[in-house]
PQR file of N, CA, C, O and H, with PARSE charges and radii, in Angstrom:
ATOM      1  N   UNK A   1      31.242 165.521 -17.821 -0.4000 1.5000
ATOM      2  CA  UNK A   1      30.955 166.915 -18.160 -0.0000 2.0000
ATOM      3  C   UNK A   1      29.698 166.980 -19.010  0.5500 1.7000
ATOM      4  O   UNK A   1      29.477 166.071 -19.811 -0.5500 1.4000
ATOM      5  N   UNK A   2      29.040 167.783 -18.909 -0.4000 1.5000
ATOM      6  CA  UNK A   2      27.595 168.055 -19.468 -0.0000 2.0000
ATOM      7  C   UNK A   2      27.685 169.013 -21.031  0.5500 1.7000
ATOM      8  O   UNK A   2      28.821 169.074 -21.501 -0.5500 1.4000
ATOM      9  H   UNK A   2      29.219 168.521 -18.258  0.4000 1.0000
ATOM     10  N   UNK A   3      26.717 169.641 -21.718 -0.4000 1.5000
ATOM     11  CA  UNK A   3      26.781 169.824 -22.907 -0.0000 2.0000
ATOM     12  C   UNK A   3      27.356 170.822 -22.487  0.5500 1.7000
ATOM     13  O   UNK A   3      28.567 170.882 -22.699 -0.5500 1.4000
ATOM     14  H   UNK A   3      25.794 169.591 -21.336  0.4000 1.0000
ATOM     15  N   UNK A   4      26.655 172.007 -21.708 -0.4000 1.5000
ATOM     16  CA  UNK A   4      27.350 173.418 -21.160 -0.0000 2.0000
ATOM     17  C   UNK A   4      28.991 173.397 -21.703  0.5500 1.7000
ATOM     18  O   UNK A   4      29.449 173.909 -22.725 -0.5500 1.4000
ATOM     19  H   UNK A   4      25.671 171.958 -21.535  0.4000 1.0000
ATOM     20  N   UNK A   5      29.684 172.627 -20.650 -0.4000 1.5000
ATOM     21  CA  UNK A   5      31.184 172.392 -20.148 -0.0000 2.0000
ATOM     22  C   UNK A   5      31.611 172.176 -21.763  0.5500 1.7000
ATOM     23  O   UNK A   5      32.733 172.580 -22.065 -0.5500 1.4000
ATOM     24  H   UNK A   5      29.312 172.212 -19.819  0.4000 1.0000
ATOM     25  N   UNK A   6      30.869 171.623 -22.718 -0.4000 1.5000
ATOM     26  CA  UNK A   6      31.741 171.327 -23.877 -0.0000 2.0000
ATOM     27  C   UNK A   6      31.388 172.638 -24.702  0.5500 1.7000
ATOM     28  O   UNK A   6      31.618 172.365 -25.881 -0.5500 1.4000
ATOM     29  H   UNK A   6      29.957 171.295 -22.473  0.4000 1.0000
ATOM     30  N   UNK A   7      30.948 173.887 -24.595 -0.4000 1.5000
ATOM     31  CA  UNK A   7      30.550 174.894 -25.338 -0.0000 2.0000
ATOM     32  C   UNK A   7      31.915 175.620 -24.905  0.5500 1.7000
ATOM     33  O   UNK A   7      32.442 175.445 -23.807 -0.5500 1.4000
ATOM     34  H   UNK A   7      30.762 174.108 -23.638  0.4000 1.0000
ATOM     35  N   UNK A   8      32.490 176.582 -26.058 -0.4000 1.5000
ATOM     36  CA  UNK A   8      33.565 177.716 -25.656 -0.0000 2.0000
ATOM     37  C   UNK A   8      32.636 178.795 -24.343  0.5500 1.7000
ATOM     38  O   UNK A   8      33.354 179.246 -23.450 -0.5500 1.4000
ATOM     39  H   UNK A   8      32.061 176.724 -26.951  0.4000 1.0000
ATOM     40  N   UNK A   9      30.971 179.179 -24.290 -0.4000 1.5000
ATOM     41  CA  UNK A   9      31.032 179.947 -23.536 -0.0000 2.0000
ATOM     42  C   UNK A   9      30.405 179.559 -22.355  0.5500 1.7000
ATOM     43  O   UNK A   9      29.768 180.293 -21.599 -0.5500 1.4000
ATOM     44  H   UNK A   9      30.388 178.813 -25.015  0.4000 1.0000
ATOM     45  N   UNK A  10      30.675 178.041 -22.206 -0.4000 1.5000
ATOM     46  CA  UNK A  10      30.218 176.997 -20.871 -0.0000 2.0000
ATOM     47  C   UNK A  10      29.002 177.146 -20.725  0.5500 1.7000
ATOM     48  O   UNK A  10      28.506 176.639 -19.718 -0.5500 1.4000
ATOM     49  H   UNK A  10      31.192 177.445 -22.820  0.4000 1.0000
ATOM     50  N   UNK A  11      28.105 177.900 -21.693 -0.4000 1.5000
ATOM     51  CA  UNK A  11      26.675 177.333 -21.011 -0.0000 2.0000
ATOM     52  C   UNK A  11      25.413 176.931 -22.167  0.5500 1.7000
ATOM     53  O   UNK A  11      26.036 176.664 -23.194 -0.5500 1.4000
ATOM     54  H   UNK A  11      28.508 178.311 -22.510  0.4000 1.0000
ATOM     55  N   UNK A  12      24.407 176.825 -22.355 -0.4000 1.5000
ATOM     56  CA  UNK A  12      23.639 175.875 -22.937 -0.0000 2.0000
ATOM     57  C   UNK A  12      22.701 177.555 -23.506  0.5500 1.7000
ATOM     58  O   UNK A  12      22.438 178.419 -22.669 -0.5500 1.4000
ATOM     59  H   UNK A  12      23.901 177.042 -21.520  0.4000 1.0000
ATOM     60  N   UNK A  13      22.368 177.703 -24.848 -0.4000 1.5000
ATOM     61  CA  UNK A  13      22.191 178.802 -25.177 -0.0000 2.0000
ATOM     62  C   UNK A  13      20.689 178.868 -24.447  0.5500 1.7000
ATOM     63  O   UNK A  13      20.154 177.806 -24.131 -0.5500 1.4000
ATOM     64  H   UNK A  13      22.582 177.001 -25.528  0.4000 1.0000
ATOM     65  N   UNK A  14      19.918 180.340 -24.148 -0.4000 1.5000
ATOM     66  CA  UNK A  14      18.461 180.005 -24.233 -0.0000 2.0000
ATOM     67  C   UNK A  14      17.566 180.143 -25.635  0.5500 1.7000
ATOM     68  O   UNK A  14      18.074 180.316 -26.743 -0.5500 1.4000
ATOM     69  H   UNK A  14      20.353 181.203 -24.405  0.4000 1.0000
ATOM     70  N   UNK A  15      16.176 180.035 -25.381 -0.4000 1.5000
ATOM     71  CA  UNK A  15      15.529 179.750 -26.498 -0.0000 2.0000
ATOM     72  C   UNK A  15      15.405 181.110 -26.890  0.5500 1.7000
ATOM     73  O   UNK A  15      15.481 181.292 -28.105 -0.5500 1.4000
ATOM     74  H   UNK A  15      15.763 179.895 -24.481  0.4000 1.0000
ATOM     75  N   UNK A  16      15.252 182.005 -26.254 -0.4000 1.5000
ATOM     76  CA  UNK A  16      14.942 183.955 -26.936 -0.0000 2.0000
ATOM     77  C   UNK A  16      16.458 184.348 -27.360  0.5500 1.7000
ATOM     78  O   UNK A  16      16.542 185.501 -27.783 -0.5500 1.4000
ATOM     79  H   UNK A  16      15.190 181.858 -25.267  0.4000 1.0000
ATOM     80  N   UNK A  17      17.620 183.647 -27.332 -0.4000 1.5000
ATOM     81  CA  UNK A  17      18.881 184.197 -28.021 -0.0000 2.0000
ATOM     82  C   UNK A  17      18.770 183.189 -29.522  0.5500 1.7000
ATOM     83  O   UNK A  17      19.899 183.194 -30.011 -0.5500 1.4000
ATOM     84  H   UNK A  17      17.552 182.710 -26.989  0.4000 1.0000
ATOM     85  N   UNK A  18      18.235 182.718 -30.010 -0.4000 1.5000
ATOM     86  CA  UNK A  18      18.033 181.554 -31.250 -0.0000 2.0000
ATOM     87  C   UNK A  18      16.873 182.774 -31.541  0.5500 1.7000
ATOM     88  O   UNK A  18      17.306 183.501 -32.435 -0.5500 1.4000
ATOM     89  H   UNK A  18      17.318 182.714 -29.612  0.4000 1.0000
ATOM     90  N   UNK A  19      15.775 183.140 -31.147 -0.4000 1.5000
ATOM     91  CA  UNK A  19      14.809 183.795 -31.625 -0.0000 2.0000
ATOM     92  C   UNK A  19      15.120 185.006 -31.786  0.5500 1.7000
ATOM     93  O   UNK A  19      14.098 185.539 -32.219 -0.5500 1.4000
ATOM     94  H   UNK A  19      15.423 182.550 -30.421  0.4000 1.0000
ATOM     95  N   UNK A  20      15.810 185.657 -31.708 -0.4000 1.5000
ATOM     96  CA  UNK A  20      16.508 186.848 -31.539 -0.0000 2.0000
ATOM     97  C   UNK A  20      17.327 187.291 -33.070  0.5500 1.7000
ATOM     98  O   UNK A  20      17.233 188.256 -33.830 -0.5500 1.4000
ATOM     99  H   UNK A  20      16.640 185.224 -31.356  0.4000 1.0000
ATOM    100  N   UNK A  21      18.104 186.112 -33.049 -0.4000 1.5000
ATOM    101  CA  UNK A  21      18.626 186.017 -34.789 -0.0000 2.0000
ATOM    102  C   UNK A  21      17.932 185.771 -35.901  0.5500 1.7000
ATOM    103  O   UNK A  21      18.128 186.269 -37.009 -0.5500 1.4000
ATOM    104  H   UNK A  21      18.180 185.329 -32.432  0.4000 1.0000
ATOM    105  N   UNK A  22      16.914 184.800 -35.514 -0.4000 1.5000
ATOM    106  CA  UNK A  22      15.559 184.484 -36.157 -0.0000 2.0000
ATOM    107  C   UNK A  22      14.646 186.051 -36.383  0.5500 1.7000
ATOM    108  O   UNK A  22      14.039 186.219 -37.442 -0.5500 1.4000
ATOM    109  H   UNK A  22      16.755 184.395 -34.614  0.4000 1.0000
ATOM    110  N   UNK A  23      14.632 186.927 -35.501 -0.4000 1.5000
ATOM    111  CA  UNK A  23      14.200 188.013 -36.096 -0.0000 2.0000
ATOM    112  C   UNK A  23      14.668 188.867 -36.734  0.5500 1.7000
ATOM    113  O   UNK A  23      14.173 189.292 -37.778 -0.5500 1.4000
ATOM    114  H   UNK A  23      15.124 186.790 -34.641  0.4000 1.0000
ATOM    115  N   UNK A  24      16.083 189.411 -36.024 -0.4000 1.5000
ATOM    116  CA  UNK A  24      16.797 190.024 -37.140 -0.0000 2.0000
ATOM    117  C   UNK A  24      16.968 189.611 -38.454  0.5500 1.7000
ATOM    118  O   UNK A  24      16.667 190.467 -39.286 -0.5500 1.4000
ATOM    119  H   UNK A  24      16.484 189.066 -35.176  0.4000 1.0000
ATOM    120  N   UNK A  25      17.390 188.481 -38.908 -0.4000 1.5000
ATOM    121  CA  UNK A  25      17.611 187.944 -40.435 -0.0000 2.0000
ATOM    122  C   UNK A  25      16.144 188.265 -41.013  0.5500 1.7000
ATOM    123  O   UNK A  25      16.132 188.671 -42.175 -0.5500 1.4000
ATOM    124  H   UNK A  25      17.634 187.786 -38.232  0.4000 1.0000
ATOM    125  N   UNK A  26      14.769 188.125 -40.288 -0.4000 1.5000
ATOM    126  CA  UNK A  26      13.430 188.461 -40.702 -0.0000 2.0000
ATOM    127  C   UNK A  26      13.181 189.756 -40.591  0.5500 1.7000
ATOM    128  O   UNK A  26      12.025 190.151 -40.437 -0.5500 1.4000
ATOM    129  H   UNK A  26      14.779 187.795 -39.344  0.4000 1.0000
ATOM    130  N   UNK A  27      14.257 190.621 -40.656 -0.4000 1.5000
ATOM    131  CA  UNK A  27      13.900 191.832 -40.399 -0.0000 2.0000
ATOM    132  C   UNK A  27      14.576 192.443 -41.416  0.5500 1.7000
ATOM    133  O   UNK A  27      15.412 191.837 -42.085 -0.5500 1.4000
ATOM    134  H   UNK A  27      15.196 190.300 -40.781  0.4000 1.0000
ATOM    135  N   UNK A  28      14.108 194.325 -41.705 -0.4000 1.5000
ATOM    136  CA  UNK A  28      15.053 194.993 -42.512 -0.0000 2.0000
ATOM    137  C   UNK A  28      16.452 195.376 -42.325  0.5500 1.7000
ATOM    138  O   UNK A  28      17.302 195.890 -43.052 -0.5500 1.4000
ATOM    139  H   UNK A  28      13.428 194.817 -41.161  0.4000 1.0000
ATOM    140  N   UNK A  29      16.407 194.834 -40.752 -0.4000 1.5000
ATOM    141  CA  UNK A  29      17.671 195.428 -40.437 -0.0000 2.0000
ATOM    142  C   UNK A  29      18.748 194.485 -40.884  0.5500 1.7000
ATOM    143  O   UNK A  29      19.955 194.712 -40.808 -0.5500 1.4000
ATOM    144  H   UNK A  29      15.716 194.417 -40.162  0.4000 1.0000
ATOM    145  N   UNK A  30      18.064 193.173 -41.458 -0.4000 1.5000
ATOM    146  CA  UNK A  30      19.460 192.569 -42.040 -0.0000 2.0000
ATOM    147  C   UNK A  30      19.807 192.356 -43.654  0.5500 1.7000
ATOM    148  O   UNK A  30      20.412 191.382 -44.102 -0.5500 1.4000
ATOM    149  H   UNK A  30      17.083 192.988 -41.520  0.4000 1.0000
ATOM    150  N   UNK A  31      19.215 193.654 -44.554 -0.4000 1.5000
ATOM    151  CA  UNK A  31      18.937 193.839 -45.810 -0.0000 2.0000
ATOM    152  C   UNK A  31      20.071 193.453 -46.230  0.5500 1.7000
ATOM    153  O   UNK A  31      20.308 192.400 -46.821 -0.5500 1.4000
ATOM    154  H   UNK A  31      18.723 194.445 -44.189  0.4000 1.0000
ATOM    155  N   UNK A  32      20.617 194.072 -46.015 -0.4000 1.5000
ATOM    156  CA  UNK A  32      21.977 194.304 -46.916 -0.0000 2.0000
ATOM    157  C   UNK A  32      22.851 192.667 -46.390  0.5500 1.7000
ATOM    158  O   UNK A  32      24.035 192.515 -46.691 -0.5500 1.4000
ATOM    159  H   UNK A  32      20.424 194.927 -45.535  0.4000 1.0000
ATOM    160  N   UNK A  33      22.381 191.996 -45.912 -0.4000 1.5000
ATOM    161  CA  UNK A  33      23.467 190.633 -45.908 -0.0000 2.0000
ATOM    162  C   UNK A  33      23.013 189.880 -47.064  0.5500 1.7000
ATOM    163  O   UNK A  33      21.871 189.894 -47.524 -0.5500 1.4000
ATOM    164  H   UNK A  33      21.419 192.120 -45.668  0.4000 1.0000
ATOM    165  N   UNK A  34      24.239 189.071 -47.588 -0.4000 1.5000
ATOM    166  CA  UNK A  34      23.900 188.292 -48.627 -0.0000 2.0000
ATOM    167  C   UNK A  34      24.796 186.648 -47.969  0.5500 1.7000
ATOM    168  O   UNK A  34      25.638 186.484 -47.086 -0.5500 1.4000
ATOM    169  H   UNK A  34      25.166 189.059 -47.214  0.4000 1.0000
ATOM    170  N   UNK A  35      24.144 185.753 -48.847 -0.4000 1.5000
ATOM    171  CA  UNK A  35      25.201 184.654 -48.458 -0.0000 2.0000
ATOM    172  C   UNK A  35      25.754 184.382 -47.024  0.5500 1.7000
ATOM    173  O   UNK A  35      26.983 184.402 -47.093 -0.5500 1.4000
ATOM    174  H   UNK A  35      23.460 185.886 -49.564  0.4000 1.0000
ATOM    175  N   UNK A  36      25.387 184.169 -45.924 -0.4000 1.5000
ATOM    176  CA  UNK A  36      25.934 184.300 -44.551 -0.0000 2.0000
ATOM    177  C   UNK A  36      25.329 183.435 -44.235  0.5500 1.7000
ATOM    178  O   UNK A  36      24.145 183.179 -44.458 -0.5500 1.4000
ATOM    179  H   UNK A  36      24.389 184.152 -45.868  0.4000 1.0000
ATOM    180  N   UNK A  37      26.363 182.696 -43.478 -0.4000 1.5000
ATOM    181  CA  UNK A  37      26.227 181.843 -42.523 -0.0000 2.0000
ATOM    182  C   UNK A  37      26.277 182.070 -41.025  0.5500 1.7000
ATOM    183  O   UNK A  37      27.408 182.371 -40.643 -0.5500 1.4000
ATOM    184  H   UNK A  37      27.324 182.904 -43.297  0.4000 1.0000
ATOM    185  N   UNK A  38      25.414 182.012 -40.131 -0.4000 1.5000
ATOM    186  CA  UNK A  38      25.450 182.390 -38.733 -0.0000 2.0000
ATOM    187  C   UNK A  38      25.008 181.180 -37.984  0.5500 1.7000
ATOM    188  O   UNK A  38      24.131 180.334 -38.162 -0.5500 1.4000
ATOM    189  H   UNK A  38      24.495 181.768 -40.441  0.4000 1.0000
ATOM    190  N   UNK A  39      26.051 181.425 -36.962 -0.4000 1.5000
ATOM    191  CA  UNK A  39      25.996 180.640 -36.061 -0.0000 2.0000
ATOM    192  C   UNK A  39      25.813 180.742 -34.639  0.5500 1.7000
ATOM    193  O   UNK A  39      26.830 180.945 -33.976 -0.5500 1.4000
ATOM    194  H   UNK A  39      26.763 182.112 -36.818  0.4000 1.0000
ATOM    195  N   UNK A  40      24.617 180.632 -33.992 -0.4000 1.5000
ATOM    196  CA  UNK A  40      24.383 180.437 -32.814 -0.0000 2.0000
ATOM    197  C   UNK A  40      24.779 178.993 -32.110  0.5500 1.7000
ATOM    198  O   UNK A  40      23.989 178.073 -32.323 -0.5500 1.4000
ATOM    199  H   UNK A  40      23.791 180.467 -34.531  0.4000 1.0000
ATOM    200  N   UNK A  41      25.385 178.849 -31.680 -0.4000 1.5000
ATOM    201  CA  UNK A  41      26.333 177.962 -30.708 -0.0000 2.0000
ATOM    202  C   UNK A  41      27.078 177.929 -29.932  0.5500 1.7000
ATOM    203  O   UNK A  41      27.679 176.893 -29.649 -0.5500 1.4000
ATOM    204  H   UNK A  41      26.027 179.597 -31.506  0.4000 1.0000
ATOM    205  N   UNK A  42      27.328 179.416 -29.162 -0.4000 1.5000
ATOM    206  CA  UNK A  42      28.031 179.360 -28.172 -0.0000 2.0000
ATOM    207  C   UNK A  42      29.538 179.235 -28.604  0.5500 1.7000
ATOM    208  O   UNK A  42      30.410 179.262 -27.736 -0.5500 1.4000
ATOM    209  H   UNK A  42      26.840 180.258 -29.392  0.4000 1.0000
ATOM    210  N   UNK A  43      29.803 179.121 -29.714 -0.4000 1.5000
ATOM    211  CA  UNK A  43      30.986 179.372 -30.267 -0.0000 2.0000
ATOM    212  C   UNK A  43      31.661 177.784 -30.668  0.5500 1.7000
ATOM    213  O   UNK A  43      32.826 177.542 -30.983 -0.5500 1.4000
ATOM    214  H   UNK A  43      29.094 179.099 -30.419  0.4000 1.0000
ATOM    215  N   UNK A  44      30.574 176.878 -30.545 -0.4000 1.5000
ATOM    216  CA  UNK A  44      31.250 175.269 -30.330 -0.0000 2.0000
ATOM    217  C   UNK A  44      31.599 175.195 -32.471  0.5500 1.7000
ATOM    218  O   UNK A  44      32.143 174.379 -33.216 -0.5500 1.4000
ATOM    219  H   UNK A  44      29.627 177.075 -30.289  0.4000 1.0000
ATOM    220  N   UNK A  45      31.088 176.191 -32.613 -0.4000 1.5000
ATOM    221  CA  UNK A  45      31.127 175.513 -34.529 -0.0000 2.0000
ATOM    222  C   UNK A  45      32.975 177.097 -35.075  0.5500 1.7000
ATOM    223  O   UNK A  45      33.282 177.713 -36.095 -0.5500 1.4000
ATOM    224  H   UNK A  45      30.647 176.854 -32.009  0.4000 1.0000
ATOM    225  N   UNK A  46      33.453 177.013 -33.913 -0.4000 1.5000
ATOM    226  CA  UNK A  46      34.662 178.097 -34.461 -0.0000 2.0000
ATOM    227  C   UNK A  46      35.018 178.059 -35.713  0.5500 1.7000
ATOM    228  O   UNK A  46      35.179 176.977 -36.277 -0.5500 1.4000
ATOM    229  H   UNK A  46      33.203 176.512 -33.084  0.4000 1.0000
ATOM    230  N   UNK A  47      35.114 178.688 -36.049 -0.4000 1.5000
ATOM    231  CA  UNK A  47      35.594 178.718 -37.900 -0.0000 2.0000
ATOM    232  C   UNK A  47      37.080 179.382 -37.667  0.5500 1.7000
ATOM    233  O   UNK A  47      37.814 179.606 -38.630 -0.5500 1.4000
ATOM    234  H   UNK A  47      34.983 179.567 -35.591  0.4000 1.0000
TER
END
């Protein structure tokens, strides 16, 4: 089985969904967060 198959949403993220969070957190629209941890992974880091 490949990396995909071991992710909860079976597939391998692309590079503009990583850049995507990368802008929001660089943006105003994510003022008001403090302390957060986010995770882009396809869900493989479940908490």
């Amino acid at each position: 089985a490949g990396l995909a198959a071991q992710t909860p949403l079976g597939r391998i993220g692309r590079p503009e969904e990583t850049a995507a969070v990368a802008l929001f957190l660089a943006s105003d629209d994510s003022s008001f967060m403090t302390g957060s941890e986010v995770f882009v992974d396809g869900g493989a880091a479940q908490v």
